[in-house]
TITORDREN-563636 format. One record per atom (N, C-alpha, C, CB): x, y, z; atom name; residue number from 1. Coordinates in nm, 3 decimals. Glycine has a CB too. Layout:
REM TITORDREN-563636
<atom x="X" y="Y" z="Z" site="CA" pos="NUM"/>
...
This chain:
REM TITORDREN-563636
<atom x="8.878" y="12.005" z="9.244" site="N" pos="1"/>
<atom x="9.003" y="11.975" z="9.178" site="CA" pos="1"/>
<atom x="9.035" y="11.828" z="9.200" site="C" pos="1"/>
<atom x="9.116" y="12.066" z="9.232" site="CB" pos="1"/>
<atom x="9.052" y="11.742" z="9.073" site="N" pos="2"/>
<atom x="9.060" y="11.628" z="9.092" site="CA" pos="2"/>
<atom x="9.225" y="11.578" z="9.144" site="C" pos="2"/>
<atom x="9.005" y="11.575" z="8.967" site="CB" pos="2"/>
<atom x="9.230" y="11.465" z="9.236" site="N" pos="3"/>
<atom x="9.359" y="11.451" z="9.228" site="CA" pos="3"/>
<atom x="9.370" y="11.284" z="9.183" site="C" pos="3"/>
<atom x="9.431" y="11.501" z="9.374" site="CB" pos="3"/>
<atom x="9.523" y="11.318" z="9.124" site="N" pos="4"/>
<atom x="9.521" y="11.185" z="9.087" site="CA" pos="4"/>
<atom x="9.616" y="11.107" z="9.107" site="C" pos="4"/>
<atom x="9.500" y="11.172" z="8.981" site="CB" pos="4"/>
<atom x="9.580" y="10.949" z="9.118" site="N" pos="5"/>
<atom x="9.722" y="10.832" z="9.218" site="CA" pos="5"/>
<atom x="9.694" y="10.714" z="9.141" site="C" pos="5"/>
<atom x="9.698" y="10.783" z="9.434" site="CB" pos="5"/>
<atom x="9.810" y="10.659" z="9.146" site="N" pos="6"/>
<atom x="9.775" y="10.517" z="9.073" site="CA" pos="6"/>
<atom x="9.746" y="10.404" z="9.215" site="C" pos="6"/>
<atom x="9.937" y="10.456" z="8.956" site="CB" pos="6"/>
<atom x="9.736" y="10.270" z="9.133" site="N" pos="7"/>
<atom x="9.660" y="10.178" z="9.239" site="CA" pos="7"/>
<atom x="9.810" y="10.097" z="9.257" site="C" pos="7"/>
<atom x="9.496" y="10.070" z="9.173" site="CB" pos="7"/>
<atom x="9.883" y="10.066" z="9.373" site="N" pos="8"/>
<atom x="9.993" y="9.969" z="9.411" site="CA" pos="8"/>
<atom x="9.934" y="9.840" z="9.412" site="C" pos="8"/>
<atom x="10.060" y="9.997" z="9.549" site="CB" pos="8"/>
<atom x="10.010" y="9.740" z="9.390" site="N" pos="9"/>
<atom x="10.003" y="9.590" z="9.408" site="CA" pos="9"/>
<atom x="10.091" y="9.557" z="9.468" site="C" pos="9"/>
<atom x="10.001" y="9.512" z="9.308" site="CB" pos="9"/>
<atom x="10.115" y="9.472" z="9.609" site="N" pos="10"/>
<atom x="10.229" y="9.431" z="9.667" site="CA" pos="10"/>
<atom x="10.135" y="9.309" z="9.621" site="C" pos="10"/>
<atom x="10.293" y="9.474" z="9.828" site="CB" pos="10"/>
<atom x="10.252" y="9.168" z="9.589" site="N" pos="11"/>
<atom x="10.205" y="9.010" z="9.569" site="CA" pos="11"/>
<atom x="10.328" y="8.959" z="9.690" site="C" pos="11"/>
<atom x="10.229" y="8.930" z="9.366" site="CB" pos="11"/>
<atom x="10.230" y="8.884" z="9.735" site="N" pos="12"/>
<atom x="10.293" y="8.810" z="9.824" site="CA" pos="12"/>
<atom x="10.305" y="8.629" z="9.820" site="C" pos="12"/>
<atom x="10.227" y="8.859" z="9.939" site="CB" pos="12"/>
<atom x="10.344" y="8.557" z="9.862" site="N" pos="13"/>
<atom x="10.330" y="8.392" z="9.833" site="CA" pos="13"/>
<atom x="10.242" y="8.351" z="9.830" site="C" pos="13"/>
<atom x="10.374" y="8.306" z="9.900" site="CB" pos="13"/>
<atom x="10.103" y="8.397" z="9.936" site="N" pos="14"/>
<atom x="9.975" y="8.307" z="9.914" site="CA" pos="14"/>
<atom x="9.881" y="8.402" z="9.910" site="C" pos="14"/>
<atom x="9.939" y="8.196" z="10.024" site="CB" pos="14"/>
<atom x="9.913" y="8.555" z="9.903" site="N" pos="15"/>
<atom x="9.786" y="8.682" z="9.918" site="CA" pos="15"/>
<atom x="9.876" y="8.787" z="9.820" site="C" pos="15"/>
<atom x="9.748" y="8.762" z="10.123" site="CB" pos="15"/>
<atom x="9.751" y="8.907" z="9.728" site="N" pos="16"/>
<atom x="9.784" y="9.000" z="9.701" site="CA" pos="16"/>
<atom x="9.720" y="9.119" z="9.764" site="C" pos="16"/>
<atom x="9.785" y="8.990" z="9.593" site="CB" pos="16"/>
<atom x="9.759" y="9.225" z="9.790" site="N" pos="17"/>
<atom x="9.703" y="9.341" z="9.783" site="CA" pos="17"/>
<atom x="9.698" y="9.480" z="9.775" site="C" pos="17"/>
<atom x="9.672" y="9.334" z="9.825" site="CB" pos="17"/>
<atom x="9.602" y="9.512" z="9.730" site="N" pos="18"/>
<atom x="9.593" y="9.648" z="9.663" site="CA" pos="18"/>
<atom x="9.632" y="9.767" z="9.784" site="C" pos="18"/>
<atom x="9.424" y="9.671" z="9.596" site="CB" pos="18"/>
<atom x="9.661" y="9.912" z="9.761" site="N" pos="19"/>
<atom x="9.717" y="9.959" z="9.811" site="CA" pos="19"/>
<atom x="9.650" y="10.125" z="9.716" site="C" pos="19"/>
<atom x="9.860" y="9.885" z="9.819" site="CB" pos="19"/>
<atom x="9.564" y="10.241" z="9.744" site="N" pos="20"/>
<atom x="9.529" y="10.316" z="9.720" site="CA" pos="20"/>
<atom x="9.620" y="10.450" z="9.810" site="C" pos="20"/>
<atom x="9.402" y="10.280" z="9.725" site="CB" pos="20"/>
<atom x="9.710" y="10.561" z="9.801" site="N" pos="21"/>
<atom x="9.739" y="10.615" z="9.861" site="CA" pos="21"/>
<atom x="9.701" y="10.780" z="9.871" site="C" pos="21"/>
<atom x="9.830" y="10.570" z="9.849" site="CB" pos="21"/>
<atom x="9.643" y="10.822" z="9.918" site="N" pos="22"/>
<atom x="9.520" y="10.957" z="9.957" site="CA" pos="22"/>
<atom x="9.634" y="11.075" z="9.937" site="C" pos="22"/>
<atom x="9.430" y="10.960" z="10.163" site="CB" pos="22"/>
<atom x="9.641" y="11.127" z="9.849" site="N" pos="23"/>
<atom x="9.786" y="11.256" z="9.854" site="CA" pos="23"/>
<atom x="9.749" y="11.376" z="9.915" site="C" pos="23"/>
<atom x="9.845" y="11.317" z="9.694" site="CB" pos="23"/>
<atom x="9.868" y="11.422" z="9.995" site="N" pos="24"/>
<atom x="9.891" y="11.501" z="10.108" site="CA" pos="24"/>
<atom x="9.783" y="11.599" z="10.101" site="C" pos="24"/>
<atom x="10.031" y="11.564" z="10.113" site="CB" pos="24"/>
<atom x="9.774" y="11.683" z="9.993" site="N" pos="25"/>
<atom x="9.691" y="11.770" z="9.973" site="CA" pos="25"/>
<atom x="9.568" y="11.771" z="9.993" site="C" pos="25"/>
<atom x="9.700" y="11.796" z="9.890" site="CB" pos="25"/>
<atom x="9.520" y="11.646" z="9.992" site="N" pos="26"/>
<atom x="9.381" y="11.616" z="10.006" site="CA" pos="26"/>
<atom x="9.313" y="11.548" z="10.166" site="C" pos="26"/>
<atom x="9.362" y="11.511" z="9.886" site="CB" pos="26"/>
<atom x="9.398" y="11.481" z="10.213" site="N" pos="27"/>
<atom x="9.428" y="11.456" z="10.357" site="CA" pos="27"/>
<atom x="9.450" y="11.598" z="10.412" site="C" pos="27"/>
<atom x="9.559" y="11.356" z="10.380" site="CB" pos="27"/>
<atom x="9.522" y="11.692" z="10.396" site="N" pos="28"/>
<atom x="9.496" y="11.800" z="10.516" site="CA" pos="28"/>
<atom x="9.353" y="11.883" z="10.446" site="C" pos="28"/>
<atom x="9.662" y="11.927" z="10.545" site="CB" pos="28"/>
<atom x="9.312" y="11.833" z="10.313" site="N" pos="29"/>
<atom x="9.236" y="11.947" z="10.327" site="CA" pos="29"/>
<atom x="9.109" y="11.884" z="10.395" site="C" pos="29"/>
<atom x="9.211" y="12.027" z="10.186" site="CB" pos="29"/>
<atom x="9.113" y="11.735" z="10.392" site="N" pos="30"/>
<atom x="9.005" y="11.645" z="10.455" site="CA" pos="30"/>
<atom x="8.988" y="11.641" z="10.578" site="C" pos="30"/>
<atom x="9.015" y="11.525" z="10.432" site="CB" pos="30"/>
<atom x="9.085" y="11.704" z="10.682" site="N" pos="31"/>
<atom x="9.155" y="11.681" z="10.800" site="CA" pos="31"/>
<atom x="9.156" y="11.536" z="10.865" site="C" pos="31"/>
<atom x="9.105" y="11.772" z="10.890" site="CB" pos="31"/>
<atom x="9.215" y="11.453" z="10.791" site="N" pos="32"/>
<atom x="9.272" y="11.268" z="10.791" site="CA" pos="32"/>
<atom x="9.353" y="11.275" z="10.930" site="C" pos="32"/>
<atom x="9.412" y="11.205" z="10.626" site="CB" pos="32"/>
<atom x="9.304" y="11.233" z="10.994" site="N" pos="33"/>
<atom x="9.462" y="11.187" z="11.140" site="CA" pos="33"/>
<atom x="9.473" y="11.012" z="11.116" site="C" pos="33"/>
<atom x="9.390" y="11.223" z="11.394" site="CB" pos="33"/>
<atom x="9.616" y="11.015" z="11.137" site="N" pos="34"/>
<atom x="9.666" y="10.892" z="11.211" site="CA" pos="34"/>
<atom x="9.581" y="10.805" z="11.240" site="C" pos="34"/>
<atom x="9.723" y="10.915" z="11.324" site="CB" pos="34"/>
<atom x="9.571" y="10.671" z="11.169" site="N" pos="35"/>
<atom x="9.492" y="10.574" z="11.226" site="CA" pos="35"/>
<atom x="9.360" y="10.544" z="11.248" site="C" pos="35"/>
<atom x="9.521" y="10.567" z="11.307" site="CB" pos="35"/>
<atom x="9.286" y="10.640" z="11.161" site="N" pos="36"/>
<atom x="9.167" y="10.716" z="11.177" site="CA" pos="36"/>
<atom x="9.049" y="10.575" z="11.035" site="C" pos="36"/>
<atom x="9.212" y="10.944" z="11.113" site="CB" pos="36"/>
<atom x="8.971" y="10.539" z="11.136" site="N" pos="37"/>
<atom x="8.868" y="10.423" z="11.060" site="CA" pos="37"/>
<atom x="8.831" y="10.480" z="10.896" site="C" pos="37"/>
<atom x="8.692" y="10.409" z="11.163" site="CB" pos="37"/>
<atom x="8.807" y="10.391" z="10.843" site="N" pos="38"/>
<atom x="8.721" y="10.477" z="10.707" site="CA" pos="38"/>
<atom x="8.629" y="10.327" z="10.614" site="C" pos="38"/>
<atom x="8.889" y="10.581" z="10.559" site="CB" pos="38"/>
<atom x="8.558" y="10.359" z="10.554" site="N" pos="39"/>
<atom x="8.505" y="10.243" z="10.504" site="CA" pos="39"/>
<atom x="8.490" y="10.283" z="10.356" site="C" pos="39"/>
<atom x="8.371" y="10.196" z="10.579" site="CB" pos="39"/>
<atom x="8.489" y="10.166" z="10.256" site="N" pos="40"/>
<atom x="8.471" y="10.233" z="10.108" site="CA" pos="40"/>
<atom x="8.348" y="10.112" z="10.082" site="C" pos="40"/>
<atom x="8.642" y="10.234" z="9.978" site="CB" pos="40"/>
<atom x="8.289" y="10.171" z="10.012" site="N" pos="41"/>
<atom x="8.212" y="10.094" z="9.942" site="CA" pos="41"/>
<atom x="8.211" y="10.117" z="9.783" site="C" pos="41"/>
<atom x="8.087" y="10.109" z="10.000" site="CB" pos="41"/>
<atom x="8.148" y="10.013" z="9.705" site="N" pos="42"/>
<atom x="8.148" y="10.050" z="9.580" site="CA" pos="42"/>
<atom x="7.980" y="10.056" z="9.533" site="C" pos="42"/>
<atom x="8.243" y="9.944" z="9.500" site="CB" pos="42"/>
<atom x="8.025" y="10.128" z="9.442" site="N" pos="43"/>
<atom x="7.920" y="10.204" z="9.358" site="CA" pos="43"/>
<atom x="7.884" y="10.155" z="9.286" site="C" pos="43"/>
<atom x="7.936" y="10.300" z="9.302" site="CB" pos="43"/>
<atom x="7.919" y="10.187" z="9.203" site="N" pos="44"/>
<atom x="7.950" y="10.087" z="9.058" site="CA" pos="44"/>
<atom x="8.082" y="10.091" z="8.985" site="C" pos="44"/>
<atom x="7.850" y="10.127" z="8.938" site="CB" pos="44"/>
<atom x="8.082" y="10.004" z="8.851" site="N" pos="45"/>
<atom x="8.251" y="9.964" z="8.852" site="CA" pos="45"/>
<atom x="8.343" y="10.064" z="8.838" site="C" pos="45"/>
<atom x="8.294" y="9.873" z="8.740" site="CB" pos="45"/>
<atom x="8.279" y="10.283" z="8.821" site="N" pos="46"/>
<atom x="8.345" y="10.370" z="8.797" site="CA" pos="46"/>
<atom x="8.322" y="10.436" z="8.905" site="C" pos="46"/>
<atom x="8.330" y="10.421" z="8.687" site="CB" pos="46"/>
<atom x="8.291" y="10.385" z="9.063" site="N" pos="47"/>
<atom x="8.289" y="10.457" z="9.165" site="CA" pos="47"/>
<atom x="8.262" y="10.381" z="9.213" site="C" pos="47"/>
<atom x="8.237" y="10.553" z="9.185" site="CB" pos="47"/>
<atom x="8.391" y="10.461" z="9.343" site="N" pos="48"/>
<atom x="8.414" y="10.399" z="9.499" site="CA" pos="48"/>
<atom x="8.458" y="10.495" z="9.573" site="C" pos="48"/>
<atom x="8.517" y="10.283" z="9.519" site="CB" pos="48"/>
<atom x="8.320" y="10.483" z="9.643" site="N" pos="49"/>
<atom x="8.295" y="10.609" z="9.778" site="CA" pos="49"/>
<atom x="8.383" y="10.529" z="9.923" site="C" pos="49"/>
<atom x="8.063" y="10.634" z="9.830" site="CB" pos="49"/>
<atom x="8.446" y="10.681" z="9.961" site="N" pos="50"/>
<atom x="8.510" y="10.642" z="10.037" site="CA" pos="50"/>
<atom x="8.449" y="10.792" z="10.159" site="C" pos="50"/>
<atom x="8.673" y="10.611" z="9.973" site="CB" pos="50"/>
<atom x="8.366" y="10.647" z="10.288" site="N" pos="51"/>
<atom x="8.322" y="10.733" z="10.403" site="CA" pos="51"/>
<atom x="8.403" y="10.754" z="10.537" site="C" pos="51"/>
<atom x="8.200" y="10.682" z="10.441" site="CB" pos="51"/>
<atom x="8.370" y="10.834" z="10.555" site="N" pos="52"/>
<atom x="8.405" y="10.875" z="10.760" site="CA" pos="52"/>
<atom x="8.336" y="10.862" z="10.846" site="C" pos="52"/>
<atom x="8.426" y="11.005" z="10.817" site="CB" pos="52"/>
<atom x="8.260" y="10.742" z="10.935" site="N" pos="53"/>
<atom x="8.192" y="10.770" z="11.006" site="CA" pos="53"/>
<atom x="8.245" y="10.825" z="11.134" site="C" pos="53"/>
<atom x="8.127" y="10.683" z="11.008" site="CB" pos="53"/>
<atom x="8.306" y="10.853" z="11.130" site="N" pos="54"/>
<atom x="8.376" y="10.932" z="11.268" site="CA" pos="54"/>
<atom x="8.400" y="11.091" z="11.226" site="C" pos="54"/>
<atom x="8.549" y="10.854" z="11.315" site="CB" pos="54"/>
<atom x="8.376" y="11.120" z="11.140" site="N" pos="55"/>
<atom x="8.424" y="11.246" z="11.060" site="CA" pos="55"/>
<atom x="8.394" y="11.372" z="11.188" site="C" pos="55"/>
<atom x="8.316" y="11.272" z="10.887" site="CB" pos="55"/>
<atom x="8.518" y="11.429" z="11.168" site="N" pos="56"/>
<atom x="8.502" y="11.565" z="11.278" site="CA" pos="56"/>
<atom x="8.341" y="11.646" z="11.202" site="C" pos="56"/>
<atom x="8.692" y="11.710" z="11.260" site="CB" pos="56"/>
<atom x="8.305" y="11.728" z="11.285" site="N" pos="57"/>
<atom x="8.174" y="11.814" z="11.215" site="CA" pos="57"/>
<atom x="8.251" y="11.937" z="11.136" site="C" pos="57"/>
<atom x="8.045" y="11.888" z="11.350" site="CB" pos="57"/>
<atom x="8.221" y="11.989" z="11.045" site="N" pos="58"/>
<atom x="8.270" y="12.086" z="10.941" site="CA" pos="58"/>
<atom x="8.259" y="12.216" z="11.039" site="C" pos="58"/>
<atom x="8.170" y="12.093" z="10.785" site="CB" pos="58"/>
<atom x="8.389" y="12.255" z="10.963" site="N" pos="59"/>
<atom x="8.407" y="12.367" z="11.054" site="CA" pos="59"/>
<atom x="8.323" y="12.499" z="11.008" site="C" pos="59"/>
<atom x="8.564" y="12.399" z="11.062" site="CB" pos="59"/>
<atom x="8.227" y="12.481" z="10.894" site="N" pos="60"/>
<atom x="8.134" y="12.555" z="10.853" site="CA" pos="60"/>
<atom x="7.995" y="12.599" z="10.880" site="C" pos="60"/>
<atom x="8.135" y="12.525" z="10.778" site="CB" pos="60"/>
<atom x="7.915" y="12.671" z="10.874" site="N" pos="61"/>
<atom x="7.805" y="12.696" z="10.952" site="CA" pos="61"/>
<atom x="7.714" y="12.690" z="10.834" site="C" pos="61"/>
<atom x="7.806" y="12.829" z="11.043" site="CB" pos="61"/>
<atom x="7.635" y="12.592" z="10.861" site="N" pos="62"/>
<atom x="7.513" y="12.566" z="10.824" site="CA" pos="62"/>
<atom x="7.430" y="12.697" z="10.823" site="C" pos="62"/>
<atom x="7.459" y="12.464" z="10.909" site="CB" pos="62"/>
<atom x="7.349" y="12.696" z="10.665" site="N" pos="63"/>
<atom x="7.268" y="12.790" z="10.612" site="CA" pos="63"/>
<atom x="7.158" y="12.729" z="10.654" site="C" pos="63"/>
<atom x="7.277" y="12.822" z="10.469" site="CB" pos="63"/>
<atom x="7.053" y="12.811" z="10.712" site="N" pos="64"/>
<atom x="6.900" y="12.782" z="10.722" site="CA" pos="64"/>
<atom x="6.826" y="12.844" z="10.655" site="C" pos="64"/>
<atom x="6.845" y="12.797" z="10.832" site="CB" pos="64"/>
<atom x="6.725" y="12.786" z="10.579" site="N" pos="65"/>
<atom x="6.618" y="12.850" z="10.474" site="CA" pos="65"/>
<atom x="6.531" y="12.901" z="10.533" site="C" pos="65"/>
<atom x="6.552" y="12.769" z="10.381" site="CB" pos="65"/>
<atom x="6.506" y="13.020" z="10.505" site="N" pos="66"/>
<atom x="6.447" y="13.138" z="10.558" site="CA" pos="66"/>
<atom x="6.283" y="13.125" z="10.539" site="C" pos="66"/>
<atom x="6.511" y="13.269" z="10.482" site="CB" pos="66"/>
């Protein structure tokens, strides 16, 4: 389910910047804490991956091929 946010611009006197904000729904379902590192890189000009290297391990259990 896609969610969707627009992009903020604060301009300031000698810097601008952008401002992306992650909506609630998707942060708890990501489990996001407080202050928590993240890095984005881009893709190409219609994608920008956004990683966790700190990411908790999924609370799911890995399938092994039989």
């Amino acid at each position: 389910m896609p969610y969707a946010t627009k992009v903020q611009l604060i301009n300031r006197k000698q810097s601008e910047q952008f401002y992306v904000n992650v909506p609630a729904g998707l942060s708890h379902a990501m489990d996001f804490t407080k202050g928590e590192r993240v890095e984005w890189s881009v893709h190409d000009r219609g994608t920008l991956v956004l990683q966790r290297p700190d990411a908790p391990p999924s609370p799911l259990e890995k399938k092994t091929a039989r």
